[in-house]
C-alpha positions as CSV (number, residue, x, y, z in Angstrom):
1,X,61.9,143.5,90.3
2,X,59.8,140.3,90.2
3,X,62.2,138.3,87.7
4,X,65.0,138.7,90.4
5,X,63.4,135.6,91.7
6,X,63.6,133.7,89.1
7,X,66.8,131.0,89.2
8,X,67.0,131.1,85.0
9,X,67.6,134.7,85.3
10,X,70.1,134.5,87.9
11,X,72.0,131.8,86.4
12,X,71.9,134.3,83.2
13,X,73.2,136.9,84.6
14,X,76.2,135.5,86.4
15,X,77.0,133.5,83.3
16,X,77.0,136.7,81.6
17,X,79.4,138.4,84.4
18,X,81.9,135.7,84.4
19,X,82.3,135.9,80.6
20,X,82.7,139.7,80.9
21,X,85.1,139.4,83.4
22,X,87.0,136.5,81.4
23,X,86.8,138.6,78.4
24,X,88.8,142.0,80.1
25,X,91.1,139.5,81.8
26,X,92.4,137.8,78.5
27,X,94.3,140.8,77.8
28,X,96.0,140.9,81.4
29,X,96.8,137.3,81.3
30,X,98.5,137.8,77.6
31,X,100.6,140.6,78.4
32,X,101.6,138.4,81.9
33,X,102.8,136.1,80.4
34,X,104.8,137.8,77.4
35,X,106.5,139.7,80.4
36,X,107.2,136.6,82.3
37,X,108.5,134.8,79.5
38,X,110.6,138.2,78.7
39,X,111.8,137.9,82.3
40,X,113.1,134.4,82.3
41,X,114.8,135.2,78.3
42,X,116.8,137.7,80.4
43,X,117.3,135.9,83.5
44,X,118.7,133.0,80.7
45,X,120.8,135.4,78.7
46,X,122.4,136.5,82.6
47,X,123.1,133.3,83.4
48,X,124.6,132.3,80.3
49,X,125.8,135.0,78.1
50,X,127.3,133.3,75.3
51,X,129.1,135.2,73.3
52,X,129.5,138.8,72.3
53,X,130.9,140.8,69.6
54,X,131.9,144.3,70.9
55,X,133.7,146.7,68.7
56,X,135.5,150.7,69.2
57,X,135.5,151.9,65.7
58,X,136.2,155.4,64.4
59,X,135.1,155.9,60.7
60,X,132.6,153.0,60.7
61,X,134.9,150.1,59.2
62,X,135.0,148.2,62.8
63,X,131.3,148.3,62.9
64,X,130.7,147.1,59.6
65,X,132.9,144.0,60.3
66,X,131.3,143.3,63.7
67,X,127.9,143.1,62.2
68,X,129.2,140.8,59.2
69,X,130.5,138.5,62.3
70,X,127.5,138.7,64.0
71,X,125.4,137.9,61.2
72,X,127.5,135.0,60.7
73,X,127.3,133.6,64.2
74,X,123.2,134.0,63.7
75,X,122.9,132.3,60.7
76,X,125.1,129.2,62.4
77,X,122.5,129.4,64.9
78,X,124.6,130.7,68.0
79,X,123.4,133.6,69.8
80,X,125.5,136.7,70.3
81,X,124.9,140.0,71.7
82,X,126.6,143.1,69.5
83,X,127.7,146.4,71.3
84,X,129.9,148.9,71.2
85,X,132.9,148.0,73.1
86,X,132.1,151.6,75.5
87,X,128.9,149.9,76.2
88,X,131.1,147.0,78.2
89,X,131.7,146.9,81.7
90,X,133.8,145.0,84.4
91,X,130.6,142.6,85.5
92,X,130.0,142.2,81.6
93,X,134.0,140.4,81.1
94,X,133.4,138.6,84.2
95,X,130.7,136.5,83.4
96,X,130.9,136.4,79.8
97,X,132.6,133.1,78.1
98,X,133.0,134.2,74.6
99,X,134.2,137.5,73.3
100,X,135.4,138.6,69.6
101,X,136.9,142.0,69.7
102,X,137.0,144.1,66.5
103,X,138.8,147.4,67.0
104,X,140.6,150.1,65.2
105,X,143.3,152.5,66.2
106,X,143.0,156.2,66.3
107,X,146.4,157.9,65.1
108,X,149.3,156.7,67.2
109,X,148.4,153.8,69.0
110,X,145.2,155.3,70.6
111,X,141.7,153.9,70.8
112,X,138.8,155.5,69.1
113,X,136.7,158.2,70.8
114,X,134.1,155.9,72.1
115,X,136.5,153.4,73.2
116,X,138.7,156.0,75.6
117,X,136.4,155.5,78.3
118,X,136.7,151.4,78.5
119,X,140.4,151.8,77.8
120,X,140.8,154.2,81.0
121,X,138.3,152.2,83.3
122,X,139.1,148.9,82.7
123,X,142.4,148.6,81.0
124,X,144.0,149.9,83.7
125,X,143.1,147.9,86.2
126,X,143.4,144.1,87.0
127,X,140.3,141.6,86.2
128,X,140.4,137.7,87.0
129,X,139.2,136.4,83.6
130,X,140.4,132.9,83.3
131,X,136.9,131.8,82.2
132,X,136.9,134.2,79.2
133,X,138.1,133.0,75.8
134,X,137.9,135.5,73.1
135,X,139.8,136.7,69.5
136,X,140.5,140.0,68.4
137,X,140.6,141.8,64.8
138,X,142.9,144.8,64.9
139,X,142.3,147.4,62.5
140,X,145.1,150.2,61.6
141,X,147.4,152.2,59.0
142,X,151.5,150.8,58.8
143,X,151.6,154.6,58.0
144,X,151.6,154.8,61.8
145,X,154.6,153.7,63.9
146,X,151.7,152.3,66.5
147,X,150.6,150.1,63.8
148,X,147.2,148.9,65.3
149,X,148.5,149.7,68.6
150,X,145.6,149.8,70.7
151,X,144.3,146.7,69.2
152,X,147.5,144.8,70.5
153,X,147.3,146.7,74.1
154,X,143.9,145.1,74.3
155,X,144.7,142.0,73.1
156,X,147.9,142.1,75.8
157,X,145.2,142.9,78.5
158,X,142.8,140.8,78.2
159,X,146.1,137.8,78.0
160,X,147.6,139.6,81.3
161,X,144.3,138.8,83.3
162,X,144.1,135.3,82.4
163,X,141.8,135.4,79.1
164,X,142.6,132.3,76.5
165,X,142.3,133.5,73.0
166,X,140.8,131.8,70.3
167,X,143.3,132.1,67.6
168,X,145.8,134.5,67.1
169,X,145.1,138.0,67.1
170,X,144.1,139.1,62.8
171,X,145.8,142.5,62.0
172,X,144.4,144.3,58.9
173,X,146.3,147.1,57.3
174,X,143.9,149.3,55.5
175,X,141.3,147.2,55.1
176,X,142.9,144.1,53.3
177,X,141.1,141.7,52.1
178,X,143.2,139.0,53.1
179,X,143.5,139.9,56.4
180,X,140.0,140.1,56.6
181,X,139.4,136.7,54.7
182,X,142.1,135.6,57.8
183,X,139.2,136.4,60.3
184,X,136.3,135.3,58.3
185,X,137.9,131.8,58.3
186,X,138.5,131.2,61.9
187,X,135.2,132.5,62.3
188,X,133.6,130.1,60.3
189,X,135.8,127.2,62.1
190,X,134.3,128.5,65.2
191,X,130.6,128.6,64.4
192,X,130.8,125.3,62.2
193,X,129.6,126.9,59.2
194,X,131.0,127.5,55.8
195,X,127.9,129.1,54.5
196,X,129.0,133.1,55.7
197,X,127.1,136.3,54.7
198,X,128.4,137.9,51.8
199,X,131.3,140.5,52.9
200,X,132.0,141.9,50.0
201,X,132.0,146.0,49.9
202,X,129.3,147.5,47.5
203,X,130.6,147.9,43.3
204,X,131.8,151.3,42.9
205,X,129.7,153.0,40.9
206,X,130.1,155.7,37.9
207,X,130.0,159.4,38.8
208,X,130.5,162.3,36.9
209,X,133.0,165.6,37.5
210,X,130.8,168.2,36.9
211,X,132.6,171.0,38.2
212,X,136.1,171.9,39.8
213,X,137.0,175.5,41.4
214,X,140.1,176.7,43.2
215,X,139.3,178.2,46.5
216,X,142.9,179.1,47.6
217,X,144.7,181.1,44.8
218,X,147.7,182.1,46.0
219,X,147.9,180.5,49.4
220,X,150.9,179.4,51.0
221,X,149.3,176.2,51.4
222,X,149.0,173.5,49.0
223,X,146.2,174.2,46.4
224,X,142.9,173.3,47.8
225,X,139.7,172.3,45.3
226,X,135.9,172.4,45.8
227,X,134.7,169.3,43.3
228,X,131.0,168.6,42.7
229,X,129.9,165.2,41.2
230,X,126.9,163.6,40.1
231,X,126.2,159.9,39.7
232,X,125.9,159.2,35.9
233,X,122.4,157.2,36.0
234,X,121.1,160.2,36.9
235,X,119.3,158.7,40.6
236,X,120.8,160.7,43.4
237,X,121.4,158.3,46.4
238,X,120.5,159.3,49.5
239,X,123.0,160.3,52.3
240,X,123.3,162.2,55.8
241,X,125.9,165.2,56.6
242,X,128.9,163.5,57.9
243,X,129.2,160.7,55.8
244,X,132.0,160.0,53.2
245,X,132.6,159.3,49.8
246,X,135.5,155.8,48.6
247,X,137.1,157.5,45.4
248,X,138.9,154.8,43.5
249,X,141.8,156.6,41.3
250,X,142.4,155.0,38.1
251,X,146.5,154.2,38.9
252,X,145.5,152.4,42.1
253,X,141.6,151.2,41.9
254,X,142.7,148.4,44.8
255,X,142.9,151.3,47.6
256,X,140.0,153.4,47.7
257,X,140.6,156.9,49.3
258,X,137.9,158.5,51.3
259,X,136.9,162.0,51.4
260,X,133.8,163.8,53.9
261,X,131.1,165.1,51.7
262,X,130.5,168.8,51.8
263,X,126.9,169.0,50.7
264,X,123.7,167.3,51.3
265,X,121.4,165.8,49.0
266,X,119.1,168.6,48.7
267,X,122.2,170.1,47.0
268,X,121.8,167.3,44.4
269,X,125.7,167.0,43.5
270,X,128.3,165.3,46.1
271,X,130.6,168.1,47.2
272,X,134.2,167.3,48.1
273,X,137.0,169.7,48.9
274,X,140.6,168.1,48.2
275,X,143.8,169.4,49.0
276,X,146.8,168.3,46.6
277,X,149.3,166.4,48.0
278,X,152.9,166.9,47.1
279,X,155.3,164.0,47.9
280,X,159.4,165.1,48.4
281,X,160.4,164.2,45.3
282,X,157.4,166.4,43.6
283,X,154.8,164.1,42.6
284,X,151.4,163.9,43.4
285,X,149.2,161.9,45.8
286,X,147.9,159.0,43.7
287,X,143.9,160.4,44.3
288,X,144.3,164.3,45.1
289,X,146.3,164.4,42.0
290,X,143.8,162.8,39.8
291,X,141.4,164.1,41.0
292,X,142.6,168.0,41.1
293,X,144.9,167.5,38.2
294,X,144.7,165.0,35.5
295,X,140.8,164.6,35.4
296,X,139.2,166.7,33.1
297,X,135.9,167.9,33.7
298,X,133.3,165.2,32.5
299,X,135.1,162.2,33.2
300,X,133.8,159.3,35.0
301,X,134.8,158.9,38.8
302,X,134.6,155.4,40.2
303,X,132.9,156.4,43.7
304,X,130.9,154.9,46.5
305,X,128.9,156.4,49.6
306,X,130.0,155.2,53.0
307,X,128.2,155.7,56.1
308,X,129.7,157.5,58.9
309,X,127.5,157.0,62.0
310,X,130.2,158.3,64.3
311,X,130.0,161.7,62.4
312,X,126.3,162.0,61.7
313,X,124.0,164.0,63.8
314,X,121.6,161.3,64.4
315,X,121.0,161.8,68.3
316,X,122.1,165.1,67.9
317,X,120.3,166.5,65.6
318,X,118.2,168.6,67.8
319,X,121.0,169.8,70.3
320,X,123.2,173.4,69.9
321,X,126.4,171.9,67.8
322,X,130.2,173.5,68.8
323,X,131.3,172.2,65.1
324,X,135.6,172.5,65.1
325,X,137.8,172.4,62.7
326,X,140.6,173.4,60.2
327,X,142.0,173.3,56.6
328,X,139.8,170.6,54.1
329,X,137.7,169.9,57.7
330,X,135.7,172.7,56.7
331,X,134.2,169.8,54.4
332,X,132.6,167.6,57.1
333,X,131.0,170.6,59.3
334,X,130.3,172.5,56.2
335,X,127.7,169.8,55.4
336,X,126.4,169.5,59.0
337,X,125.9,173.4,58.8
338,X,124.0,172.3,55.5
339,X,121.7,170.1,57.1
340,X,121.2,172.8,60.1
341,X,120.5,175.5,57.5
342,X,117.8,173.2,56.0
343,X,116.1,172.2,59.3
344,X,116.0,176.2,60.5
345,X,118.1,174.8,63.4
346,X,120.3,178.3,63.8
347,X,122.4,177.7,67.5
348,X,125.4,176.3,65.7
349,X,128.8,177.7,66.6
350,X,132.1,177.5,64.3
351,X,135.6,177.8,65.5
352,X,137.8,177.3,62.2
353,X,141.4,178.0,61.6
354,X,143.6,178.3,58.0
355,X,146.6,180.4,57.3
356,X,145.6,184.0,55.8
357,X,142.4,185.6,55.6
358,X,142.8,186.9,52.1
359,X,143.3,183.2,50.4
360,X,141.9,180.4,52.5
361,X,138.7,181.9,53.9
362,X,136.8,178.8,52.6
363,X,133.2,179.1,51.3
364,X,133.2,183.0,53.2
365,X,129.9,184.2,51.1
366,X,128.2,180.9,52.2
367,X,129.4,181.4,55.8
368,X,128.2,185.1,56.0
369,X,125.5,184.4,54.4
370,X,124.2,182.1,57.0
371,X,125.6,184.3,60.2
372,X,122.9,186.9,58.3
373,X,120.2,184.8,58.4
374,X,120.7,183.0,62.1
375,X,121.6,180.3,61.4
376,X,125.1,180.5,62.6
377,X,125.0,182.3,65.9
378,X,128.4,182.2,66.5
379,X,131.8,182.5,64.2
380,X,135.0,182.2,65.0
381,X,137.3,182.2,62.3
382,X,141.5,182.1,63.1
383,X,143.9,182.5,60.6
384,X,147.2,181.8,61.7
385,X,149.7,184.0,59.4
386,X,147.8,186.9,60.0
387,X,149.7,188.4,62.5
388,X,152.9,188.6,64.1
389,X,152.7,185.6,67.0
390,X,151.0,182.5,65.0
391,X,147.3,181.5,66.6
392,X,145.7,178.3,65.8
393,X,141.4,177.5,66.4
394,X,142.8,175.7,69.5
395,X,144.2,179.3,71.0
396,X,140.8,180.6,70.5
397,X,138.8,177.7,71.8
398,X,141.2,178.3,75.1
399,X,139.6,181.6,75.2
400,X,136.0,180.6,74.9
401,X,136.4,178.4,78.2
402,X,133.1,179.8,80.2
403,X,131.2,179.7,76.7
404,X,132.4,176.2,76.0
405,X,131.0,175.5,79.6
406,X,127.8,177.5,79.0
407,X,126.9,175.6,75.6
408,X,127.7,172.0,77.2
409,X,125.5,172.7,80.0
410,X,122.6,173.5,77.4
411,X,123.3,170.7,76.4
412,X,125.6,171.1,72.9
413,X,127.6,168.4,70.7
414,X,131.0,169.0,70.0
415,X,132.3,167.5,66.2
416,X,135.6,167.8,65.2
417,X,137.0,168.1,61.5
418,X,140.8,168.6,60.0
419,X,144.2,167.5,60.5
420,X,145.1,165.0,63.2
421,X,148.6,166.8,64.3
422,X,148.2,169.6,65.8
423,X,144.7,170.6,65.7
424,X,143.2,167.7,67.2
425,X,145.5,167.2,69.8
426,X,145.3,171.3,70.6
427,X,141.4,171.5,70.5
428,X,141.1,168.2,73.0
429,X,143.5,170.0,75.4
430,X,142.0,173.0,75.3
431,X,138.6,171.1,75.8
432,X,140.0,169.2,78.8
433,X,141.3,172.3,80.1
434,X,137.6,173.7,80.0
435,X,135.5,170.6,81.3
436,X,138.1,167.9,82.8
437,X,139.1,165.1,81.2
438,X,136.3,162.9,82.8
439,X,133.7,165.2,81.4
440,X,135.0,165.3,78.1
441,X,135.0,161.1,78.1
442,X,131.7,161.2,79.5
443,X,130.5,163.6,76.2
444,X,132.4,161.1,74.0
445,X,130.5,158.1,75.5
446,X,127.0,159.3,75.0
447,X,127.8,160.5,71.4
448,X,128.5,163.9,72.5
449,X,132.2,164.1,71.4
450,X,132.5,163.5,67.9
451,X,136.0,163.5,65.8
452,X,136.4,163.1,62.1
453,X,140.6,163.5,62.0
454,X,142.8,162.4,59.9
């Protein structure tokens, strides 16, 4: 232990131990100051929020245009923050300056699934917000006496609380391209920029019908048809169960119709099931009837995919699924029980209604076929005409109250498919009934509740 003595040596060594130590701290110092800066990003974004762009969309078209405007803002350099309009709360419209709204309504007048719970917590109550300036874009159907109706509550809100808008409120029927060019102008007068992301929708491209069967011979209803098609350049895009197909008929190519796919891609065709629709004085509905009638097998179909994130499994995926439905709805679940099938995920339920037994049990072989093998643990089929007093899935589901309860706490997703009278209505009742209506709000807000109605 002589050359403990020497002062070289010592100096050495402590040379060496500060470097050591400066080498481990660098790391600690780094990630210090990544989180401080992180800290005061967020304590700047608090302070001054800027704007946001929130929307409440149903089928997806809401979303897509919110992200279109906040790509725009971005690329004029202005900073916004994009959310779902669920994901807003009362401190949120209090400090915020800037707010562009882009919402669609749901049937008569209501607001989409995930927007019930900011419409019954905030939009009924009273909020100072003279400080907030903001613009909506109200998306709708003049099919529907409530034309956009929950788009001009909001906007009506936000004015009775002391909000200053923008420019006047943009109403779109059906997606209209004017209506949206309306929007995409004042937002480009408000961010200073003329040079906008491209909006357009993707081409249409050429698909092939490959087959077309019957499945309801002799039904009282109106004919139903399972169609498979297959794109013809031969590359089978990719998709998720839940998403829909834009069908562009030939005698109106300017409004696309849209239809949930019944298959998945391993299935290598698109599957659609379309009812034909009869207008009073006999004719046909402008895509059903081409489509079911007037095509011939072979021709070309101008189709497009369209993501449906609010009817995809995504977070869901690995939960039990209560999948609901009726009539052509047995297209959307039909493809989630697909994609389950194909996973082995087998605690799916399926409460489904028609008329009669004998002529609109809907792809029955396919359905017994996967009760067999476990991967449908639980079937409940209602068929309305088939006895005396009419029952509907909703009757059923009123039934199933301490199962409904059981599945929930297990933690299962509800999805909805089929007709917006009756069924929709009935089924939401019947699940209020079963887990309150605050419950059932709750479900739809994390993605739990899921409705593809029409």
């Amino acid at each position: 232990m002589i050359w403990t003595n020497d002062p070289t040596r010592l100096m050495l060594v402590a040379g060496m131990s500060v470097s050591y130590a400066l080498v481990c701290l660098a790391p600690y110092l780094r990630t210090r100051r990544k989180r401080l800066a992180a800290a005061r990003a967020k304590a700047e974004a608090a302070a001054s929020p800027g704007w946001i762009v929130t929307y409440a969309s149903q089928t997806g078209n809401a979303e897509e245009l919110a992200q279109q405007t906040a790509a725009t803002l971005k690329l004029a350099g202005i900073p916004a923050r994009l959310c779902e309009l669920s994901e807003l709360n009362a401190d949120d419209l209090l400090r915020a300056e800037r707010i562009l709204f882009l919402v669609s309504t749901y049937g008569e007048g209501d607001a989409p699934d995930a927007a019930a719970g900011f419409a019954g917590r905030l939009m009924t109550t009273s909020l100072p917000l003279p400080q907030l300036h903001y613009a909506v874009l109200a998306l709708g159907d003049s099919a529907y006496a409530q034309f956009c109706g929950f788009g001009r509550s909001l906007d009506q809100w936000l004015q009775a609380q002391g909000a200053q808008s923008l420019f006047p409120g943009v109403e779109v029927n059906r997606s209209s391209d004017e209506a949206i060019g309306q929007w995409r102008q004042q937002l480009s007068h408000l961010a200073g920029t003329s040079d906008a992301p491209d909006w357009s929708a993707p081409a249409f491209d050429e698909w092939r019908l490959s087959e077309r069967v019957q499945l309801n011979a002799g039904s009282a209803g109106a004919p139903v048809y399972h169609l498979e098609l297959e794109p013809v350049g031969g590359a089978l895009p990719e998709w998720q169960s839940g998403d829909l197909v834009q069908v562009a008929a030939p005698a109106d190519p300017s409004r696309a119709r849209e239809y949930s796919i019944a298959s998945i891609p391993a299935d290598g065709r698109v599957h659609l099931l379309v009812r034909l629709h009869t207008h009073e004085d006999g004719s046909h509905g402008v895509a059903s009837g081409w489509l079911t009638q007037q095509a011939v097998l072979g021709a070309t179909v101008q189709l497009r995919l369209r993501q449906h994130r609010r009817f995809r499994l995504e977070g869901n995926a690995e939960r039990p699924l209560i999948l609901i439905g009726n009539g052509s709805g047995i297209a959307g679940l039909r493809g989630h029980l697909k994609a389950r099938a194909l996973a082995g995920q087998g605690r799916n339920w399926l409460l489904f209604g028609e008329r009669n037994a004998a002529h609109d049990y809907h792809y029955r072989a396919e359905l017994d076929g996967w009760q067999r093998d476990g991967m449908l643990e639980k079937l409940d089929m209602v068929f309305s005409r088939d006895q005396a007093e009419r029952r509907y899935v909703q009757d059923r589901l009123a039934e199933q109250t301490a199962t409904v309860r059981e599945w929930i706490a297990e933690g299962a997703a509800i999805y909805i498919c089929g007709s917006l009278d009756g069924m929709a209505g009935g089924v939401d009742a019947a699940l209020e009934a079963a887990l309150g209506r605050e419950g059932l709000d709750e479900l739809a807000a994390a993605g739990r509740y899921r409705r593809d109605v029409y």
